[in-house]
Structure formats: C-alpha cells, structure tokens
C-alpha positions in Angstrom: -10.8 14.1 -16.1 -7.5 14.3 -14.8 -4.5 16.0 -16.4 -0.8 14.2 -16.8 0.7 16.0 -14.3 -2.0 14.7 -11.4 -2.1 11.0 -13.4 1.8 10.3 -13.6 2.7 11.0 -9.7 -0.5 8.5 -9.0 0.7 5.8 -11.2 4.4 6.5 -9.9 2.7 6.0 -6.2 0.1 3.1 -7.5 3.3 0.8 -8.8 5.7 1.8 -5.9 2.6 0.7 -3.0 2.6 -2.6 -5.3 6.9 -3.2 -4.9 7.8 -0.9 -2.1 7.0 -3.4 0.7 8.5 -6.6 -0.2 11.5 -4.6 -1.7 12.1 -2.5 0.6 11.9 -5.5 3.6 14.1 -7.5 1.7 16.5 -5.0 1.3 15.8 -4.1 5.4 16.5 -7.3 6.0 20.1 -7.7 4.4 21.2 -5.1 6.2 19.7 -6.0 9.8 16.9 -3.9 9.9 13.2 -4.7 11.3 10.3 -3.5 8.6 7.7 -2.1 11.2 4.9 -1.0 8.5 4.2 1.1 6.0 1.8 3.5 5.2 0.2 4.8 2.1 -1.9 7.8 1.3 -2.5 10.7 -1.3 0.7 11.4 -2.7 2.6 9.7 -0.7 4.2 6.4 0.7 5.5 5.9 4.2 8.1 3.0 5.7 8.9 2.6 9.2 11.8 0.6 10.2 14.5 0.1 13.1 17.6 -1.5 13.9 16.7 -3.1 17.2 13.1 -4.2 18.8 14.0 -3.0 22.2 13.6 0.7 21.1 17.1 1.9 21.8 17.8 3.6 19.1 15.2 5.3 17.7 13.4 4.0 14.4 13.9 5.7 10.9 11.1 6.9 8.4 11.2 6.7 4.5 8.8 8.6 2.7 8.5 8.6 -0.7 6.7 11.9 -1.8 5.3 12.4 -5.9 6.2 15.4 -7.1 4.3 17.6 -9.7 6.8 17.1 -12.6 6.7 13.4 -12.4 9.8 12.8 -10.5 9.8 11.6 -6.6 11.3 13.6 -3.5 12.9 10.6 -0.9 13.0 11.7 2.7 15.0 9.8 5.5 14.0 10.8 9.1 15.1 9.7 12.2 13.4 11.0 15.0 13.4 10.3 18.8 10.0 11.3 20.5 8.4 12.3 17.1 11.6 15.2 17.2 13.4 14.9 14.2 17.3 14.0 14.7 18.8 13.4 11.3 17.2 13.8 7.8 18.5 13.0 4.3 16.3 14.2 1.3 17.2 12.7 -2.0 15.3 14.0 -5.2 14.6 11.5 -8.1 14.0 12.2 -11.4 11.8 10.7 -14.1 11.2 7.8 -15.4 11.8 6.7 -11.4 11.9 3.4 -11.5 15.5 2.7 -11.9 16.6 5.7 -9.6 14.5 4.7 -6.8 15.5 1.6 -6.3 19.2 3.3 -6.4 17.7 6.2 -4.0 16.7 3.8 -1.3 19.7 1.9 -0.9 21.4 4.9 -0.5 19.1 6.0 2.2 18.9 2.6 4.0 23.2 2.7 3.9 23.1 6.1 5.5 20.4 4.8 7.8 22.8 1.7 8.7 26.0 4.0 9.3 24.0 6.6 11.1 22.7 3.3 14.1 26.5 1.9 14.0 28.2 5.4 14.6 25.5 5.6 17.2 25.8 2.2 18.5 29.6 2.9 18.5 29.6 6.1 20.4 27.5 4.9 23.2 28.7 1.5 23.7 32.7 1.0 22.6 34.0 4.1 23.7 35.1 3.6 26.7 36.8 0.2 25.9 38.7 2.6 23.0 40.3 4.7 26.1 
C-alpha cells in the first residue's frame, strides 16, 4: 500500500511522461530547438535538447524532479563534456499542471537567450569593433 505522499509525485510523473514529449517538442520547436530524447525513470523525467545538430554549442537538459510535498523541482543544465556550465532551478508548486507548463517556457526562453548571447559573443563581435 502506498501512502499520498509516494502516490501524488507518481501520478504528477505518470501524466507529465504522457504530455511532456509532444509539448515540450512543440514548444522546442517554435523556438528553434532540436528535441534529442527524453528519458523517464523513478521520480523523475529527463529532456535533452540543442540549438544546432553540429554540436557547437553544447546541448541543454530539463529535468523535471517530484518532490515529496506534491509539488515538482524544474532543473535547466547546460553542460559541455558532461561539466555543468549554467543551471536554472525553478520550483513548482501544487496542483502543477498549470505552473509547469508556465515553468518550462520560462526555462526553454532562458535556454534560448543563453545559445544567442553565446552565439553572439563568439561570432558578431568582431564585426561590432
């Protein structure tokens, strides 16, 4: 028999495995990212994605964690030979549905200013001087 606190994160994690792919790819996809995969297990939910295929700048990780009061904790990572480089962590409270689909289009905006300050740094600034 499990208790509420072990049954709501599960159904939290059961309902977003069922949306989180083809929302979250849509929602890549407006803003000119590449879905890689994701990745499901325990407590937890993992998305992979990337601005470009050729690997220049490095790919981005959203994990979507349950937490024991029922809420979720949403972790951005971008890391560059599995180092992390930047991370945003955004905590969600319950009922989640509404906030997490709020929650991840904040992280996938920060994601998309973090590659075009990037982009911007390394390409345009010596046509800025």
């Amino acid at each position: 028999m499990t208790d509420g606190t072990t049954t709501r994160p599960l159904e939290i994690m059961r309902t977003l495995a069922s949306l989180i792919d083809p929302s979250i790819e849509a929602l890549l996809d407006s803003h000119g990212f590449m879905f890689v995969r994701m990745h499901i297990a325990d407590h937890r939910a993992q998305a992979l994605f990337c601005t470009d295929s050729h690997g220049s700048v490095p790919p981005w990780h959203l994990t979507m964690t349950a937490a024991a009061e029922g809420g979720l904790t949403l972790s951005l990572v971008k890391s560059l030979d599995e180092q992390p480089q930047l991370s945003l962590t955004i905590l969600v409270g319950t009922p989640p549905a509404a906030s997490l689909a709020e929650a991840v289009g904040l992280a996938v905006s920060f994601a998309l200013m973090s590659d075009q300050m990037q982009c911007n740094l390394s390409g345009d600034v010596t046509d800025a001087a």
